[in-house]
FIMARTI-617328 format. One line per 8 residues: number of its first residue (from 1); their letters; for each residue x, y, z of C-alpha. Coordinates in steps of 0.02 Angstrom, whole numbers. Each point is the difference from the previous one (the first is absolute). Layout:
<recs>
NUM = A = X/Y/Z  ... .
</recs>
This chain:
<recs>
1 = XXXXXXXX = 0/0/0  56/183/-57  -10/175/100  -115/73/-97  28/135/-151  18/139/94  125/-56/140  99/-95/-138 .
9 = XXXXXXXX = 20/174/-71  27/79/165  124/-116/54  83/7/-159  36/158/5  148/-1/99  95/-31/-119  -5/179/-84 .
17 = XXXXXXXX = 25/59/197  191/-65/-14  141/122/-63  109/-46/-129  169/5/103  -69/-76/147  113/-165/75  -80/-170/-41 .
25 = XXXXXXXX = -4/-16/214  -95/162/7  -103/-15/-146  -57/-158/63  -25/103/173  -113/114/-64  -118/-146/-131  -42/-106/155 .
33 = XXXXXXXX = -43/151/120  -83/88/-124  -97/-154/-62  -54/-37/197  -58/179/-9  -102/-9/-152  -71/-161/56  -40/67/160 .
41 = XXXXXXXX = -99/143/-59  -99/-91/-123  -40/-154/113  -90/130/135  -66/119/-116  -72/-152/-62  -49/-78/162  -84/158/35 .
49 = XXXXXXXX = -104/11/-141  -68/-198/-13  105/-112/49  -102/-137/-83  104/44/-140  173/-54/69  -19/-177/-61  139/56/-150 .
57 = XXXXXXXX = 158/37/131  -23/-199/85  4/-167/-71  -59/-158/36  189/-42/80  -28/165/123  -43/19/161  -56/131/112 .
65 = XXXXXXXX = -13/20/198  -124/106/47  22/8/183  68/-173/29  -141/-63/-101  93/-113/-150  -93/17/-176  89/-96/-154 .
73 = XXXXXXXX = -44/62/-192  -63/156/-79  -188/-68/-14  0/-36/201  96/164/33  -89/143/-104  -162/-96/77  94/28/191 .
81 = XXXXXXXX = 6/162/-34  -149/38/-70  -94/-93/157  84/126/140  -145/103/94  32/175/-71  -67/65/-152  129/171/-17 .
89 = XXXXXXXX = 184/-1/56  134/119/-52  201/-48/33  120/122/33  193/-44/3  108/44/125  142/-85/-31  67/-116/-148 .
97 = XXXXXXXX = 140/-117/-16  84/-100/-116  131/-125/-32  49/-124/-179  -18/-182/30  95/-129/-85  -77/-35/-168  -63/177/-54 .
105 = XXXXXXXX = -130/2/148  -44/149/111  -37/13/186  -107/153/64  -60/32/165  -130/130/15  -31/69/144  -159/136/32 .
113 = XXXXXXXX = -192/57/56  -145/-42/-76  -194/61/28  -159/-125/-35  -174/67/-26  -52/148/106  163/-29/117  71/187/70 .
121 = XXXXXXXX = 146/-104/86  140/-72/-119  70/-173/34  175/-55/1  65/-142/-118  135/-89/-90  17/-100/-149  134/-86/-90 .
129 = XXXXXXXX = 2/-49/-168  112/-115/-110  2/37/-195  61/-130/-113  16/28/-200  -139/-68/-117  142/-25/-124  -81/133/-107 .
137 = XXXXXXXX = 55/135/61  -99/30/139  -39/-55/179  -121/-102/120  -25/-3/178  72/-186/63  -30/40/198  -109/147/77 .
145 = XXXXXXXX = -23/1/195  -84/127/81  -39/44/186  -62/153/85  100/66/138  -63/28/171  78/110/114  -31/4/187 .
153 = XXXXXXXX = 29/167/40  24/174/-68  167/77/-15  11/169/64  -44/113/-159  -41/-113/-110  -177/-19/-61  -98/-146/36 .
161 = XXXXXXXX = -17/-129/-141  -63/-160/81  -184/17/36  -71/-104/153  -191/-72/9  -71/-61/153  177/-19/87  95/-109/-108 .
169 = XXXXXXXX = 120/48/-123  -56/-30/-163  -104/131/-133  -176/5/-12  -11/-45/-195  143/-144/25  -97/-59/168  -70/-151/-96 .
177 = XXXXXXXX = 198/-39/-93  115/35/156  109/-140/69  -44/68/182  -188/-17/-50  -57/-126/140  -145/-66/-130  148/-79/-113 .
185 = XXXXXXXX = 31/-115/119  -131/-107/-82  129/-25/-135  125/-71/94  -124/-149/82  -48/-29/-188  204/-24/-71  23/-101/155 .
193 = XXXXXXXX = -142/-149/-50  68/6/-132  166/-54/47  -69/-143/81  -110/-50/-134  150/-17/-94  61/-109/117  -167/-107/55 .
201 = XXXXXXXX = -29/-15/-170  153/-77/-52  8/-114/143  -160/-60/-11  13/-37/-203  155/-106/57  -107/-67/112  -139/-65/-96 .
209 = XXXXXXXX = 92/-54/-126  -1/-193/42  -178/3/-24  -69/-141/-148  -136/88/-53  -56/179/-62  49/86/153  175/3/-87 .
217 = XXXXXXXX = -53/123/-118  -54/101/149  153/-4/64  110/14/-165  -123/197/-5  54/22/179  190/-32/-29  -19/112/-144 .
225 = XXXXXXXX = -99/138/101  130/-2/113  142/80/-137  -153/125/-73  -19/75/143  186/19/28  -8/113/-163  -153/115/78 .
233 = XXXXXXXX = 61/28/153  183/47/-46  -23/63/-190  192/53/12  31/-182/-48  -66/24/-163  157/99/-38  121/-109/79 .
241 = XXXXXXXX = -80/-155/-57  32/-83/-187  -179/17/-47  -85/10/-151  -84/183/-72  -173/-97/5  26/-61/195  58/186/41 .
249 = XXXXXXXX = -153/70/-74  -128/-127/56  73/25/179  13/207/-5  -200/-22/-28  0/-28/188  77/163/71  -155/59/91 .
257 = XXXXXXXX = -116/-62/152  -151/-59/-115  96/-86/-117  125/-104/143  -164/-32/101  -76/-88/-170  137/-98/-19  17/-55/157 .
265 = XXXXXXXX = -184/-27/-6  17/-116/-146  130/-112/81  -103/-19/143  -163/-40/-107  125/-137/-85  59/-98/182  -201/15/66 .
273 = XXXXXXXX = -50/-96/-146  131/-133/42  -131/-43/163  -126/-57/-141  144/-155/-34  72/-11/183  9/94/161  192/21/30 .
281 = XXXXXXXX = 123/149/71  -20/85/-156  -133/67/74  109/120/91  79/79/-138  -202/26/-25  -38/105/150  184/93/-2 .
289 = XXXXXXXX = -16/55/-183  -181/55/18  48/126/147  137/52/-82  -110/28/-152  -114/87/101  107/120/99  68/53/-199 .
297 = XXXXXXXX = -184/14/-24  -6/134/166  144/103/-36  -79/18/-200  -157/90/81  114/83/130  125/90/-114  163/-77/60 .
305 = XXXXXXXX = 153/-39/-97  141/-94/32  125/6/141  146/-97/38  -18/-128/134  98/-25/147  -26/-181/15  196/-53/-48 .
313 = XXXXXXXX = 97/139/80  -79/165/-21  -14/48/-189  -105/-116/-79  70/-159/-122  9/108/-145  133/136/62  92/-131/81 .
321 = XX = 33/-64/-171  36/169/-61 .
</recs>
């Protein structure tokens, strides 16, 4: 996927910015910084203005952040975006930073206020970006992590950017998207069942394996259940992982709460029906996979995204790969 016509042309326009007798080391200085600024501008101007349309700077191999909630592909990302609960927002940078990487990439950090719907109060936040070429002649965002910035107290002259509601410290329009948001903890109990469905239901397809009759198709489904949901619950694998375009695609399908809680609802469907032949432990991987399908199902109508668990150290199995 291709930045779009006119930040092709924007970006491309560094070029003409570089003086004839300028060293190769500073020349090269001034294309990457200049390129991070011209990106930069156009990104937020375009953010501001519907950011529905961003769907041109990703593709399906990038990944964005968005306060420690992990989205993979430019479909699943644009529609991130697009779901947060403000309708206006207007960035302002404060600060902008940039470094090369290693195979013609670029690394920005952004750092700056912003203002959402009929907000008075600016909030603090940072983002960091990594560029890599298109190979034609332009640029796509590979990474993108962004987090607002709290700040517990005022300095002394400085005005006050962090806006509190009801005694916690998160902004009014990002109540409902902050990691200190006490509702999101919904998410975690969800990511967690789903750990151990991983694990029940590979155990118990091992288990019921020995079976002669039909129940070993049952259990073949649960074996296989067990790797599926390996892939929705830590959708970093799919870029880690030697799988096929088609597998990638079929699994990005399940980056929100409605569509993990059907399939998780369909696996379960699949081991009730396995009672009609013979009542065995299968029947576990049953129950587990219908709460789990059903707590998705909660946290759809509630609004919540994704957070990392803490169940295997504190970040969540998909950072500790990272």
């Amino acid at each position: 996927m291709r930045l779009s016509g006119s930040a092709t042309s924007a970006l491309s326009g560094v070029a003409e910015m570089t003086p004839p007798k300028m060293s190769k080391a500073n020349r090269f200085i001034l294309d990457f910084a200049g390129i991070a600024k011209q990106f930069t501008d156009f990104y937020y101007n375009q953010f501001d203005a519907d950011r529905s349309q961003l769907a041109p700077l990703y593709r399906d191999n990038s990944m964005l952040t968005f306060e420690s909630a992990a989205v993979a592909g430019a479909g699943p990302i644009v529609e991130k975006l697009s779901s947060l609960p403000f309708a206006k927002v207007k960035h302002q940078v404060s600060t902008l930073d940039a470094q090369p990487v290693e195979g013609g990439g670029i690394i920005i950090l952004v750092t700056g206020a912003l203002l959402v719907d009929e907000e008075q109060r600016p909030m603090n936040y940072s983002q960091c970006f990594q560029l890599l070429p298109d190979g034609a002649g332009s640029y796509f965002i590979f990474n993108d992590i962004f987090k607002l910035v709290f700040e517990d107290h005022q300095r002394p002259g400085e005005p006050m950017l962090t806006h509190y509601c009801d005694s916690h410290r998160y902004p009014i329009a990002f109540k409902e998207i902050s990691n200190d948001d006490d509702r999101r903890g919904v998410r975690h109990e969800e990511f967690q069942i789903g750990v151990v469905c991983i694990f029940l239901c590979f155990a118990l397809g091992i288990a019921n394996m020995f079976h002669l009759s039909l129940i070993i198709l049952f259990s073949a489904f649960c074996l296989v259940s067990s790797f599926i949901i390996i892939f929705v619950e830590i959708p970093l694998l799919l870029r880690i992982c030697p799988t096929s375009s088609t597998f990638d695609s079929f699994m990005q399908r399940f980056s929100t709460n409605y569509m993990r809680a059907l399939i998780y609802l369909v696996m379960a469907a699949i081991q009730w029906i396995s009672i009609a032949v013979d009542v065995t432990s299968l029947i576990a991987a049953a129950v587990l996979l219908t709460i789990t399908a059903a707590f998705y199902a909660l946290a759809g109508v509630k609004g919540q995204a994704f957070t990392g668990s803490k169940t295997l150290g504190g970040q969540g199995v998909a950072q500790m790969i990272v």
